[in-house]
C-alpha positions in Angstrom: -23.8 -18.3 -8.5 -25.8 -21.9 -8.2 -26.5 -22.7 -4.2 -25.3 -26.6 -4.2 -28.4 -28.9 -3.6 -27.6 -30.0 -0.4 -26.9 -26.5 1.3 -30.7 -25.0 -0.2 -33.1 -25.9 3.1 -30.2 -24.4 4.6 -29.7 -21.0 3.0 -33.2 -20.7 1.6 -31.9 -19.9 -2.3 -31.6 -21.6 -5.1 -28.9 -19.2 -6.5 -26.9 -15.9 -5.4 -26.9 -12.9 -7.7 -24.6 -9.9 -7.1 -24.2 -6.5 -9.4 -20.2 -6.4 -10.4 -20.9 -3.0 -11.4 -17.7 -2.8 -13.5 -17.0 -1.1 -16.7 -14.8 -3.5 -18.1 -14.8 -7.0 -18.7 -11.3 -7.2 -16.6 -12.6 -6.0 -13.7 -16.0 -7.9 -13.7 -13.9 -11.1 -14.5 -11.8 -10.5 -11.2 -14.8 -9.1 -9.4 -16.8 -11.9 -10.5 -13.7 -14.2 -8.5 -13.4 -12.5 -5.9 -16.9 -12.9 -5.1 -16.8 -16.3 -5.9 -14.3 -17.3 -3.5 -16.0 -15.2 -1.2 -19.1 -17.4 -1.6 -17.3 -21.0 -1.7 -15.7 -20.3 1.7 -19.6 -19.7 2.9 -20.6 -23.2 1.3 -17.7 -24.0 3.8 -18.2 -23.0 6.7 -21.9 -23.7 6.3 -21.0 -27.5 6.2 -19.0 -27.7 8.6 -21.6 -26.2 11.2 -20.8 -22.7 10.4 -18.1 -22.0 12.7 -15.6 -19.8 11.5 -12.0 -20.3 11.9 -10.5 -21.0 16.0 -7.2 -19.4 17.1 -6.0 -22.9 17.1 -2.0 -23.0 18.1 -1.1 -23.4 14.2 -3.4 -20.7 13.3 -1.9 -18.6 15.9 1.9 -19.6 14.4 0.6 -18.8 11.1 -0.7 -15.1 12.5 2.7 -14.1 13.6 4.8 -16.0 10.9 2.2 -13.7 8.3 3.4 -10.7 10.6 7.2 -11.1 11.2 7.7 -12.0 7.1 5.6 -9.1 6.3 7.9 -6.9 8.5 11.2 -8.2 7.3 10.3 -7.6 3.8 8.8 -3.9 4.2 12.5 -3.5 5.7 14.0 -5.1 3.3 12.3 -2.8 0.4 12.9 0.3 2.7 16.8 -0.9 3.0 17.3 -1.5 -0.8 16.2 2.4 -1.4 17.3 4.5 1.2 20.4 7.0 1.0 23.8 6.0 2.5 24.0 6.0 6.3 26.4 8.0 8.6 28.2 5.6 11.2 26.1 7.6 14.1 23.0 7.0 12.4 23.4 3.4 12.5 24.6 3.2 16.2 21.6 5.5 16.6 19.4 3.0 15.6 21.5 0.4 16.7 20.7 1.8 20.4 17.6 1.9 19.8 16.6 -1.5 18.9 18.2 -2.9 21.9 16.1 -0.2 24.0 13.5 -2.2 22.4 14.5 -5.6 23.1 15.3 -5.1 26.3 11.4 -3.4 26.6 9.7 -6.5 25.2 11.9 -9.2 27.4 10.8 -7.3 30.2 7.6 -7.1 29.2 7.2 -10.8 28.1 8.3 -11.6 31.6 5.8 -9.6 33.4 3.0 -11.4 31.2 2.2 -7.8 30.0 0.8 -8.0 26.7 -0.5 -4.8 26.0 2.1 -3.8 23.3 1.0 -6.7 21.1 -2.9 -6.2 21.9 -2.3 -2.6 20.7 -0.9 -4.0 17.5 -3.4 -7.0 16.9 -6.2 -4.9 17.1 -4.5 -1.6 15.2 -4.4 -4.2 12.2 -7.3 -6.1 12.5 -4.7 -9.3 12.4 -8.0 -11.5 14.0 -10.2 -10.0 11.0 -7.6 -10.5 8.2 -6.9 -14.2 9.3 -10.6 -15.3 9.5 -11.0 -15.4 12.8 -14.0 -14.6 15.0 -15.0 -14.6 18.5 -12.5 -14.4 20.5 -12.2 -12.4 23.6 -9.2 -10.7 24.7 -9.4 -12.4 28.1 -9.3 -16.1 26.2 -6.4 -18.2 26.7 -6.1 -18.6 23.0 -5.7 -14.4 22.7 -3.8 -14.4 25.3 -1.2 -17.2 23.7 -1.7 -15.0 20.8 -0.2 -12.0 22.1 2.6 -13.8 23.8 3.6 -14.9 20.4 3.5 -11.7 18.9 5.7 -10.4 21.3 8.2 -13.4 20.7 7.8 -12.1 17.1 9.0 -8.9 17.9 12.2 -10.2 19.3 12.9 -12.2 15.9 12.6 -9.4 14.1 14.8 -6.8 16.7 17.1 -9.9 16.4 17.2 -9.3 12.3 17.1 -6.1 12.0 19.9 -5.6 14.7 21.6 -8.1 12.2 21.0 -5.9 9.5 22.1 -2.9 11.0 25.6 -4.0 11.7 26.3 -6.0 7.9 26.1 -9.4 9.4 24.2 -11.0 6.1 25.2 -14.6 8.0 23.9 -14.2 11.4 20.4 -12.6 9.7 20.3 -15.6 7.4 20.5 -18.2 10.1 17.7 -16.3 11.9 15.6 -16.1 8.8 16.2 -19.6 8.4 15.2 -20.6 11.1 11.8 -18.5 11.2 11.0 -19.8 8.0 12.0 -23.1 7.3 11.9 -24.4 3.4 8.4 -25.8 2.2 9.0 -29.6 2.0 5.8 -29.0 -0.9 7.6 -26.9 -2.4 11.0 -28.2 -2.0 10.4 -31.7 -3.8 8.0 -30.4 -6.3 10.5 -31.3 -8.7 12.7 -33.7 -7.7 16.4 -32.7 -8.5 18.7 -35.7 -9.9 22.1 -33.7 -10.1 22.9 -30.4 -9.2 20.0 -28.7 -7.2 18.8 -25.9 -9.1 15.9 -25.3 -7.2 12.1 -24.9 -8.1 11.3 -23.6 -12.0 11.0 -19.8 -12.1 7.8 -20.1 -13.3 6.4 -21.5 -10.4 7.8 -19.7 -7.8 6.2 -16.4 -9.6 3.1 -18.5 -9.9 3.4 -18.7 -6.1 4.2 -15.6 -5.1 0.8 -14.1 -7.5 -1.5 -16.8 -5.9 -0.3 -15.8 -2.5 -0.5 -11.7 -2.9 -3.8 -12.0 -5.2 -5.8 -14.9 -2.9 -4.7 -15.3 0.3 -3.1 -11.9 1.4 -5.1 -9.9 -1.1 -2.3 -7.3 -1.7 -2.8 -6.8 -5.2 -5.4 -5.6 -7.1 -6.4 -6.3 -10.1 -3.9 -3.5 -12.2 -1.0 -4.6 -9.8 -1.2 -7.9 -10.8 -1.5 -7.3 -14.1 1.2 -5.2 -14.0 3.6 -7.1 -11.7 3.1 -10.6 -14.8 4.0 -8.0 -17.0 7.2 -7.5 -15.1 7.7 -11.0 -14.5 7.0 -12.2 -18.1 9.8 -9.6 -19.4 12.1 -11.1 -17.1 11.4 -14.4 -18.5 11.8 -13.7 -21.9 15.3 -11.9 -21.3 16.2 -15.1 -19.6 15.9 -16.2 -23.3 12.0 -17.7 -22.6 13.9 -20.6 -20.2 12.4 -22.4 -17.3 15.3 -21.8 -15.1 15.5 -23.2 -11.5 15.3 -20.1 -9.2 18.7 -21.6 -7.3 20.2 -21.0 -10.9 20.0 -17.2 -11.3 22.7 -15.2 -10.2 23.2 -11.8 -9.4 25.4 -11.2 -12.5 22.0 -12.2 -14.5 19.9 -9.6 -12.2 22.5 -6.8 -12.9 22.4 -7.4 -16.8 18.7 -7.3 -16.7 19.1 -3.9 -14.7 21.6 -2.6 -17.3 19.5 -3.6 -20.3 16.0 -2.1 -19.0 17.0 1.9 -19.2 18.0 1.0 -22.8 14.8 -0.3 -23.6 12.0 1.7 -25.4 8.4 2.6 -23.9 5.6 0.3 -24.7 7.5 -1.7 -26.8 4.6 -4.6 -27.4 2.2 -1.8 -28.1 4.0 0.6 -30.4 4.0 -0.6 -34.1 7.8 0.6 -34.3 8.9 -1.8 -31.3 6.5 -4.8 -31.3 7.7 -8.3 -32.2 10.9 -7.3 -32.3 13.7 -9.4 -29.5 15.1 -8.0 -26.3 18.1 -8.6 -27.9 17.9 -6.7 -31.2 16.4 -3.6 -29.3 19.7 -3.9 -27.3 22.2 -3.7 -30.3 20.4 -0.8 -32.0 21.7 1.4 -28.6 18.8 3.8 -28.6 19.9 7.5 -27.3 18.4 7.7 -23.9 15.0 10.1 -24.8 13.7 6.7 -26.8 14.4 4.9 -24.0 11.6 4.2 -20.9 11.9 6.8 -18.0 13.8 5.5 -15.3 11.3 5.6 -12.8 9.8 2.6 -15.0 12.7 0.8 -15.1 12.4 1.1 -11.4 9.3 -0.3 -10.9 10.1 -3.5 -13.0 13.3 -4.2 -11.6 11.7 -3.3 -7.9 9.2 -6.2 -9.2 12.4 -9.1 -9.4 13.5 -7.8 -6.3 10.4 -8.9 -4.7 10.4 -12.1 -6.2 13.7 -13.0 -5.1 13.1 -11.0 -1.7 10.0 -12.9 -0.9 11.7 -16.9 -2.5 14.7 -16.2 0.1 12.1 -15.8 2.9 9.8 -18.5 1.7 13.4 -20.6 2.0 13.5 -21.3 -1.7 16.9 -19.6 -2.1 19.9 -18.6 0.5 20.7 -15.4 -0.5 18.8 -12.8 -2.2 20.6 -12.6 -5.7 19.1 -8.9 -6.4 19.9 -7.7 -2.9 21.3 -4.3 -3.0 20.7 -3.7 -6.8 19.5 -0.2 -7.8 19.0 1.8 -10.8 19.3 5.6 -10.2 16.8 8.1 -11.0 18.3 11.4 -11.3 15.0 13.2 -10.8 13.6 11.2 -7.8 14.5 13.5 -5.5 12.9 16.9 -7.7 9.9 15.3 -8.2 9.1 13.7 -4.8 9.2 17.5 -3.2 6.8 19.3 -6.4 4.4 20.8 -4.4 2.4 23.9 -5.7 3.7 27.3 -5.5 1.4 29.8 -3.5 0.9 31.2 -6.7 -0.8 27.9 -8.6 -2.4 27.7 -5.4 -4.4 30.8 -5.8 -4.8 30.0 -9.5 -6.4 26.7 -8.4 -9.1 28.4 -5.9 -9.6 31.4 -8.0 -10.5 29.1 -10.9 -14.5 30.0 -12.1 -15.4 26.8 -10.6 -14.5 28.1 -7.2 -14.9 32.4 -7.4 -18.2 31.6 -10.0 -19.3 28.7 -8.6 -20.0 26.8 -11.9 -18.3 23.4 -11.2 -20.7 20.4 -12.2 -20.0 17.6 -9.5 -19.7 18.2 -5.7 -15.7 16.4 -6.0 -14.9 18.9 -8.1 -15.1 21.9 -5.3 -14.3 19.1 -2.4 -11.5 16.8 -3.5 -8.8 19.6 -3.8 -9.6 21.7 -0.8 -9.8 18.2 1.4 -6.4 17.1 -0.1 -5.0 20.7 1.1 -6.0 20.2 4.6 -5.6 16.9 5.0 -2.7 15.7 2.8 -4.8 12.7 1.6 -4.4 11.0 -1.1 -6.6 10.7 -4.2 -7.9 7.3 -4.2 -8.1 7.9 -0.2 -10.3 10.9 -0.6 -12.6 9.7 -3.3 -13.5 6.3 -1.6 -14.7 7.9 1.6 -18.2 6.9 3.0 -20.2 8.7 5.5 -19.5 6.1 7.8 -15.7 7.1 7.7 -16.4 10.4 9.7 -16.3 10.1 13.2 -16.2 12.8 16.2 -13.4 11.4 19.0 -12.9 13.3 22.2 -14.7 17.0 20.3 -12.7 16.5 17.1 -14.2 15.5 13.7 -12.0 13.0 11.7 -12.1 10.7 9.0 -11.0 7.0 9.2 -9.3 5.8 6.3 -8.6 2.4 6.3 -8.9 -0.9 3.5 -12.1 -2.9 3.0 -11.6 -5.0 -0.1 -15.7 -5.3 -0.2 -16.1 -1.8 -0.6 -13.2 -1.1 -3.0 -11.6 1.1 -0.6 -7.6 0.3 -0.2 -4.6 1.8 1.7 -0.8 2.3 -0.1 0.7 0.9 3.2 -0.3 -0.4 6.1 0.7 3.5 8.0 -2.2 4.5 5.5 -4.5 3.2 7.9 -5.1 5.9 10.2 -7.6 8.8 11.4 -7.2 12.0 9.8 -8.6 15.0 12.3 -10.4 17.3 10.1 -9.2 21.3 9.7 -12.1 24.1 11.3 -11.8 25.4 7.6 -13.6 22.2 6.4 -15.9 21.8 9.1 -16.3 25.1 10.8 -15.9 27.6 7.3 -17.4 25.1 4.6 -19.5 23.2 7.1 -18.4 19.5 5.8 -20.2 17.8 8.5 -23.2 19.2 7.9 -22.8 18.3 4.0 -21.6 15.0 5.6 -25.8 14.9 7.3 -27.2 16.2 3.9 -26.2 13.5 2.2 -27.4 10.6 5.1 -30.7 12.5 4.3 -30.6 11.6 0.9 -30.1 7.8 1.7 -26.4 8.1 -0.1 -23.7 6.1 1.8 -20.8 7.6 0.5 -19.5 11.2 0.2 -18.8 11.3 -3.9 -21.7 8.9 -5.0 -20.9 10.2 -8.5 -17.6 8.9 -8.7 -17.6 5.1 -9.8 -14.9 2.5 -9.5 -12.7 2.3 -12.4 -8.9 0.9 -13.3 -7.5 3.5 -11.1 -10.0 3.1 -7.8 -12.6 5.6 -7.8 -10.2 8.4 -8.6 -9.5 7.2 -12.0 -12.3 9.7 -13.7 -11.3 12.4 -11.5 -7.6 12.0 -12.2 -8.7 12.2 -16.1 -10.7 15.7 -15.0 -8.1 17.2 -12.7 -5.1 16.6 -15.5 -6.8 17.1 -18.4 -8.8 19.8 -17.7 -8.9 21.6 -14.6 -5.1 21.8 -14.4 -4.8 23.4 -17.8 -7.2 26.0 -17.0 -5.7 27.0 -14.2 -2.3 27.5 -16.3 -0.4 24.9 -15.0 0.9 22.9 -17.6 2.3 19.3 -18.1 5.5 18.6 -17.3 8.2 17.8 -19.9 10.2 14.3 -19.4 12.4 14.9 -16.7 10.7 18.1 -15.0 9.0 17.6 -11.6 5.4 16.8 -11.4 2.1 19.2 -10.7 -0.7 16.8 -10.2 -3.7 16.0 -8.0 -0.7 14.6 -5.8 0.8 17.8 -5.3 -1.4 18.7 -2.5 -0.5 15.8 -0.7 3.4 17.1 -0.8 1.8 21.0 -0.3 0.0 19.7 2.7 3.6 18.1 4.2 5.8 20.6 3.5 3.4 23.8 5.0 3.2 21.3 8.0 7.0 21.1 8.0 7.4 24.8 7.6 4.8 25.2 10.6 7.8 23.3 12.6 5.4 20.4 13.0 7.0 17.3 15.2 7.9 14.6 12.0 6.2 11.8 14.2 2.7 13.6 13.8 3.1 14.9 10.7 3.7 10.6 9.4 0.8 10.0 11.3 -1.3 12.3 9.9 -0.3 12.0 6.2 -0.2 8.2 6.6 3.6 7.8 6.2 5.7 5.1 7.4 7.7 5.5 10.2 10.8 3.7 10.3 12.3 4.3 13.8 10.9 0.6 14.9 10.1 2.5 18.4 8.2 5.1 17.4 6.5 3.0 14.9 5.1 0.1 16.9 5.1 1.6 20.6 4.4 5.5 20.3 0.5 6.3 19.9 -1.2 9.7 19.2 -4.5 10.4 20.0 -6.6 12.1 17.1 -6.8 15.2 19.7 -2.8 15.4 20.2 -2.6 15.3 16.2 -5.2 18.2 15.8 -3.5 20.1 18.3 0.1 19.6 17.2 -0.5 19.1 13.6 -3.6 20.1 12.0 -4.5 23.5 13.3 -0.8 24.3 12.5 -1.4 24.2 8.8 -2.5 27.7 7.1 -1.9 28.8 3.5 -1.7 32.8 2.1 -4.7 32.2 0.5 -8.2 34.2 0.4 -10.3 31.2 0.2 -13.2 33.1 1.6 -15.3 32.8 -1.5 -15.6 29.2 -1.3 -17.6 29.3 1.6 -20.6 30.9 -0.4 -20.9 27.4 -2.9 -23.9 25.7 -4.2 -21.5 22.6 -2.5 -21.0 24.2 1.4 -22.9 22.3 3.9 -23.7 25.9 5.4 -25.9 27.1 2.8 
């Protein structure tokens, strides 16, 4: 990238050149902007002396305002899927967020900030907003936190709203935390009836927003959330509509017509080119029809888009709200884990009992994933870096660095793991961990490489479409739970159920969200408490005492 003429005494260069290292043109086009902008906001900072952005009063307001919608809609989502509620549930709950409310007033009046200093620096909210230098005895922090507690009340105040049915009380609130966007607003200016903003831009929007400035989506999301967005266009008949136009009744027909869709229908030569509606009136039995976890996805894709326009103040009401399409094997297939049997299968395949696998992820990946119940893409990004000894206990930090590639599902993803004495006392991991440093590498699997699917995507392809198969563990049919890489995640929660393990520690060490608003923002385990009550709990009826003999065990 060119160095503009007037900033070259300054940085030395006449040009920046960076290795995408990407094996498709895709990715190195997205890399290739990310870097970009990257390098532009540099150029920026440069001329204007450097300085990076201050905790001014509107940056602060933009902080929490950032936080408090980010909240609300992870509720929202949550809300939308969860089972019916029994009345002593809700009052449960109910109870609880005043016990809250009542905390934080307290606490707000005592000046005592340390429940929103927890939470700023557990999320690295300075880091993700720019902002550099500040002290946690400034005034500015200090005004910071205050306001994030003042957040917390809005939200108590919605979600108390929400817990008792009172859609009118939580839009006022919502209103008036988010007022409309006069940009926005008279972007089109409306002669007759107001039918608000074109769809098109308000999905334009909402992309720019989760792509460039909250960096939420990567590069197959987005792709795969215009894919949802463009089908909802064309059943809209290919029309601009205003967003103020579409009505729920439009929503639920969309909902109806997507499980009577087929697969793939702009790939597959028997589908392509032909209309929404003509697919509709041949009334395809459902096994020619997309799965219904698909049809989930897209339709979970509209309801963000209307979710995030009501909070954004483009619409009143949230037109999808409440809209679901059942799955009738969700809950089979979110509790597949593997039988003790498959498990022995697994570690008594030849790459394990004869030692023969090629790569070192091949022997570490699975048996990490057992003791850890990480996921995949979690797992295969670590770096050395990420393993860290706190208070006698090795863990590994898992958290998101876009730089790096490395990304969590949620933000409860972020977390330290504490590591099980199998993997660092029996298969000596750390000192595998040191080999490695020695060697100069900087990250555990240096011979996995970033692909479509993070850097799991060429292990995925291994672990399905060979590994598994060896080890007699075949694909599911449609409609039959899942055996995947995943599956030791689900193994890994369930043993730790079984072991009686409190659900609190067992979130926090799986990286799950927890939605009791006290426990989830207030309650705090250290990695020791989490070893003690959590990890060293979980053991398996396994001999796994052949693996410690490996080509791949840090104590040969």
């Amino acid at each position: 990238m060119r160095v503009p003429d007037d900033l070259r005494p300054l940085v030395g260069k006449t040009e920046f050149r960076y290795s995408l290292q990407a094996r498709t043109r895709t990715t190195a086009k997205h890399r290739a902007a990310a870097i970009a902008a990257k390098v532009r906001v540099v150029f920026h900072n440069i001329r204007a002396g450097g300085k990076m952005a201050e905790l001014t009063k509107e940056k602060i307001q933009e902080i929490v305002r950032s936080y408090v919608r980010e909240v609300l809609e992870e509720d929202a989502e949550y809300r939308a899927v969860s089972k019916p509620r029994t009345r002593d549930k809700i009052e449960a709950q109910e109870e609880g967020l005043w016990s809250v409310q009542g905390d934080t007033r307290e606490a707000l009046a005592l000046n005592d900030y340390s429940m929103a200093d927890s939470l700023i620096t557990r999320w690295e909210l300075l880091r993700k907003h720019g902002i550099d230098g500040v002290g946690k005895s400034d005034a500015s922090y200090r005004m910071l936190c205050r306001a994030m507690m003042e957040g917390f009340l809005d939200i108590g105040e919605v979600l108390l709203a929400r817990e008792v049915g009172d859609h009118n009380k939580e839009r006022e609130i919502v209103a008036q935390l988010f007022p409309p966007m006069p940009a926005l607003q008279q972007a089109k200016p409306v002669e007759a009836e107001d039918f608000g903003i074109p769809l098109s831009e308000v999905i334009a929007s909402l992309i720019r927003r989760k792509v460039e400035a909250d960096k939420e989506w990567k590069p197959k999301t987005e792709d795969k959330r215009r894919k949802h967005f463009a089908l909802f266009q064309e059943f809209l008949g290919g029309e601009d509509m205003g967003i103020k136009s579409i009505d729920r009744a439009t929503i639920s027909a969309f909902k109806n017509a997507l499980v009577k869709l087929p697969p793939n229908r702009n790939k597959s030569p028997k589908w392509k080119g032909k209309s929404i509606k003509h697919l509709l009136a041949l009334d395809l039995p459902e096994d020619s029809c997309m799965s219904r976890r698909t049809a989930i996805d897209i339709l979970s894709s509209i309801k963000l888009l209307f979710s995030d326009a009501r909070m954004e103040g483009l619409i009143s009401t949230d037109p999808s709200e409440g809209l679901k399409i059942k799955d009738p094997n969700a809950d089979e297939e979110k509790r597949t884990v593997f039988t003790t049997a498959e498990l022995r299968a697994i570690f008594n395949h030849p790459g394990y009992t004869a030692d023969t696998f090629d790569l070192p992820y091949q022997f570490w990946c699975p048996i990490i994933a057992l003791y850890t119940g990480g996921r995949a893409n979690e797992i295969a990004s670590l770096h050395l870096r990420d393993f860290t000894q706190v208070d006698g206990v090795w863990c590994i930090d898992i958290y998101e660095n876009k730089a790096e590639d490395k990304s969590v599902k949620t933000k409860a993803g972020r977390r330290r793991v504490p590591l099980h004495p199998f993997l660092v006392d029996d298969l000596g991991l750390m000192h595998y961990v040191e080999k490695l440093r020695k060697r100069g590498c900087k990250r555990l699997f240096p011979e996995l490489s970033y692909g479509a699917d993070g850097y799991w995507t060429s292990g995925g392809k291994w672990f399905n479409d060979r590994f598994r198969p060896q080890c007699g563990i075949k694909k599911p049919k449609r409609g039959e739970p899942k055996k995947d890489f995943h599956s030791f995640r689900h193994t890994c929660i369930t043993q730790m159920e079984l072991a009686g393990v409190n659900d609190y520690v067992k979130k926090r060490i799986v990286g799950h969200s927890i939605k009791d608003i006290t426990a989830g923002t207030y309650t705090h385990y250290t990695p020791k408490h989490l070893y003690e009550e959590g990890t060293l709990k979980l053991s398996y009826d396994l001999d796994l005492s052949h693996l410690k003999a490996s080509k791949y065990s840090g104590n040969r």
